[in-house]
C-alpha positions, 0 to 999 in steps of 0.5 A: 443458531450454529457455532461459527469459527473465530475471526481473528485479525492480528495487529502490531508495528511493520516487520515485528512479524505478522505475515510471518506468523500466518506463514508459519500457522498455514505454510504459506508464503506470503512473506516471500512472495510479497514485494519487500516482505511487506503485505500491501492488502487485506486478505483472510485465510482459514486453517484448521485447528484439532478439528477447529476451524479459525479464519485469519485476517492479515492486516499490512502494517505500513502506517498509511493502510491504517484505514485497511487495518480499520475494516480488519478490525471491523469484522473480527471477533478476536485479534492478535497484537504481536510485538517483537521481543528485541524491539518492544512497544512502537508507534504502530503498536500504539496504534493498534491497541487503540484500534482494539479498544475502539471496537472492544475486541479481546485479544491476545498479546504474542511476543514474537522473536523470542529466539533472538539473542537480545530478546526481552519479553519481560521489557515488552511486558513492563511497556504494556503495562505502561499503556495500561495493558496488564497480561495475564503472568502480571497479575492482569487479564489479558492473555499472552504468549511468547513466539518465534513465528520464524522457527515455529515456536509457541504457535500451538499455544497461541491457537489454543488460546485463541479456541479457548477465547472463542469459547468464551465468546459463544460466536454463533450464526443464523443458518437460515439467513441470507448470507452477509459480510464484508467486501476485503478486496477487488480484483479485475481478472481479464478473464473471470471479470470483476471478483471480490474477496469477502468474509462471511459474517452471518448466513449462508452464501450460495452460488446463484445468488445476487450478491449486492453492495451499495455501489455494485451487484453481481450474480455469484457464478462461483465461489472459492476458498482462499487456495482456489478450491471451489465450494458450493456453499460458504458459511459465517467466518468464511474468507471467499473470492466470489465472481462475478461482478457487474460493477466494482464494488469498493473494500470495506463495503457492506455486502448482501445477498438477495433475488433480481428483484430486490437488487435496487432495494438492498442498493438502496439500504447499503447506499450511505457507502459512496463510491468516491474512489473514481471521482477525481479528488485535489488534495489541498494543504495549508500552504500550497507552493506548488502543484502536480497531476496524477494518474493512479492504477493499482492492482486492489481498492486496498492500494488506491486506499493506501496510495492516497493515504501517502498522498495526503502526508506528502501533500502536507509535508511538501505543501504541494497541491495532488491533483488525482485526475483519476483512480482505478484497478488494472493495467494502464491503457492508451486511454490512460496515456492520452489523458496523462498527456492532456492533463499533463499528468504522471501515472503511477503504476502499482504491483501491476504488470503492464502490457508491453505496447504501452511502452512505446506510446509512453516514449513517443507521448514522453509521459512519466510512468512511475511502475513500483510495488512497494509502498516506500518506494513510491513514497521516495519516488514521488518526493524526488520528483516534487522536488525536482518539479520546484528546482524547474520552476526556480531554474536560471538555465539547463543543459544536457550533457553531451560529453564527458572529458576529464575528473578527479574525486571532486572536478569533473570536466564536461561538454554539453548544450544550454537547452533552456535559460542561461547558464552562469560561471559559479552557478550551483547545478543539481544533476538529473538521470532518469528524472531523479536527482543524483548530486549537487555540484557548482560550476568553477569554470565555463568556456564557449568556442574554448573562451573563458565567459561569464554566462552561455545561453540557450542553444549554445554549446560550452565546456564546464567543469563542475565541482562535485563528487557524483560521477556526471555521464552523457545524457545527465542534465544540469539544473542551474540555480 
């Protein structure tokens, strides 16, 4: 048996600093090369340490990658819940600390944003205890350490705690095994194929080998460390990207490594993890009031994860029936599109960069892409439309804006076409640009052929002034209620 590194996986609310700290233990940067600062997979990354090696585990902090956050604890030996000084405990931290002790892990709590003028690490100290968590300077056991991941303070004695508990644990590994860990992520590279993000967590992984999971197998024509250099060999604890696969393996997978021969046999002992992500999925809540079909491309398994995770909280929150129609990795194709039209489905394009050909067909096809890289944001996005999706189905008319004539703070006067239903004097409108809503207003006056009317329907044109504040332009549509 030989000493291996400690894995280390660090926890704590959104924003209170963790993609900070690897960027500040590794000069990296990942905090500016992330959309929004926000870290949206699981990665690993190694750094060395007075001769010591120790693998990191960045895990995002948005609540719907709890599941992520649940394999980075899986494989970890020690972990890191860092809460921000000027902050103090949160509803993530909470989280976090009952996902430690649900794998048992020793951990190291780390106060971070100390150099800020509100600071109160000994308010954050008071908190934990209130949780039952008692660091050490309190008369407890567990060990803590004021940061600021910004401006590089306290790091060195946050590394030093982490080897001296690595010490402790004794962390050791079979050289003569066939290599074994977990899969973090998957990639479709259009030209390497199907690559894995992996942590060894016992034996040796060589190139050659058949690497195996319960879902995919591949042979390993090249390994590389987490800045692209290539080995020949990884060991326990190592973060690597492996290629090349034959299926798409899922995160979170268990993988082996074995012969040819022995490919269907260890499939057949990893089997009890399915492969579920690309079946169609509806996701039901209690009370159903509507429906909506998607389509979903992402760039890792991570975000597809992560994507229905919020799916299932809007479903709930706006009893509204998800159909996922499908799910996969890599850009959105024509095949995609097509099926998008005959499904009557919107496709949701995550932290991809979407070939240009696509675009035409998508007008042409009038489907709805939604193309984003954060997660909020796809969160507002999809609400917007759901609840633009209810006003269509208990619309009396609509109209599309042709003109723009007079206005003033609160009366704007326009011109436009009924292109469905009745359009009524005292109706309340709400405004659409570009599939989102930017106003609400009620409609004081109505002419057609300049003759105050009652109603105007469908195909007819008519003036109208609306009592609102939102600027109304031509191309906006009315929605009448």
């Amino acid at each position: 048996m030989k000493k291996r590194p400690p894995i280390v996986t660090i926890f704590g609310h959104i924003d209170h600093g963790k993609t900070t700290l690897l960027d500040s233990i590794q000069n990296t940067k990942i905090t500016l090369e992330e959309a929004g600062g926000i870290t949206q997979k699981v990665s690993a990354y190694e750094i060395e340490y007075k001769g010591e090696k120790i693998t990191f585990i960045d895990t995002p902090g948005h609540a719907v990658f709890d599941k992520l956050r649940e394999k980075g604890a899986k494989v970890a030996d020690i972990a890191i819940l860092i809460i921000a000084a000027d902050e103090g405990v949160k509803p993530q931290t909470i989280e976090s600390i009952e996902h430690i002790k649900k794998h048992n892990l020793p951990f190291i709590v780390a106060i971070n944003k100390i150099d800020k003028p509100n600071a109160n690490p000994e308010k954050v100290k008071k908190e934990l205890s209130e949780l039952g968590i008692i660091v050490e300077d309190w008369g407890g056991d567990v060990p803590s350490v004021n940061i600021s991941a910004l401006k590089g303070i306290g790091i060195d004695d946050l590394l030093e705690l982490i080897l001296i508990m690595a010490e402790m644990l004794e962390l050791k590994y079979d050289e003569n095994k066939k290599g074994e860990g977990y899969i973090l992520e998957t990639i479709k590279d259009p030209k390497r194929g199907i690559l894995a993000g992996c942590i060894v967590l016992d034996g040796k992984v060589n190139i050659g080998e058949y690497i195996i999971t319960s879902t995919a197998f591949g042979k390993i024509k090249f390994i590389e460390n987490p800045f692209g250099k290539t080995l020949k060999y990884a060991e326990p604890s190592s973060p690597i990207l492996v290629g090349t696969f034959e299926d798409l393996p899922i995160a979170g997978e268990i993988f082996k490594l074995g012969s040819k021969d022995e490919i269907e046999k260890i499939k057949k002992e990893l089997e009890e993890a399915e492969n579920i992500f690309r079946k169609p999925i509806t996701i039901t809540p209690k009370e159903k009031i509507s429906e909506i079909s998607l389509i979903i491309k992402a760039d890792l398994i991570g975000s597809l994860e992560g994507i229905q995770k919020l799916l299932e909280k809007i479903a709930e929150e706006e009893n509204i029936e998800i159909k996922i129609i499908k799910r996969d990795l890599g850009v959105v194709t024509i095949e995609d599109l097509r099926l998008a039209k005959n499904t009557n489905s919107i496709i949701i394009s995550f932290n991809l960069k979407n070939p240009k050909t696509i675009y035409e067909e998508i007008n042409t096809l009038n489907i709805k892409l939604i193309e984003t890289k954060v997660i909020y944001e796809l969160e507002e996005i999809l609400k917007e439309l759901i609840e633009i999706k209810r006003t269509e189905s208990t619309e009396k008319g609509k109209l599309e804006v042709l003109a723009t004539f007079s206005k003033t703070s609160t009366k704007k006067t326009v011109g436009g076409k009924v292109i469905s239903g009745t359009i009524s004097l005292n109706d309340r409108v709400l405004i659409i640009r570009e599939n989102s809503i930017i106003g609400k207003g009620k409609i004081i006056s109505l002419e057609s052929n300049k003759i105050p009317v009652k109603e105007v329907l469908e195909g007819n044109l008519c003036g109208l002034i609306v009592n609102t504040k939102t600027d109304i332009e031509v191309g906006d549509i009315l929605i009448s209620q």
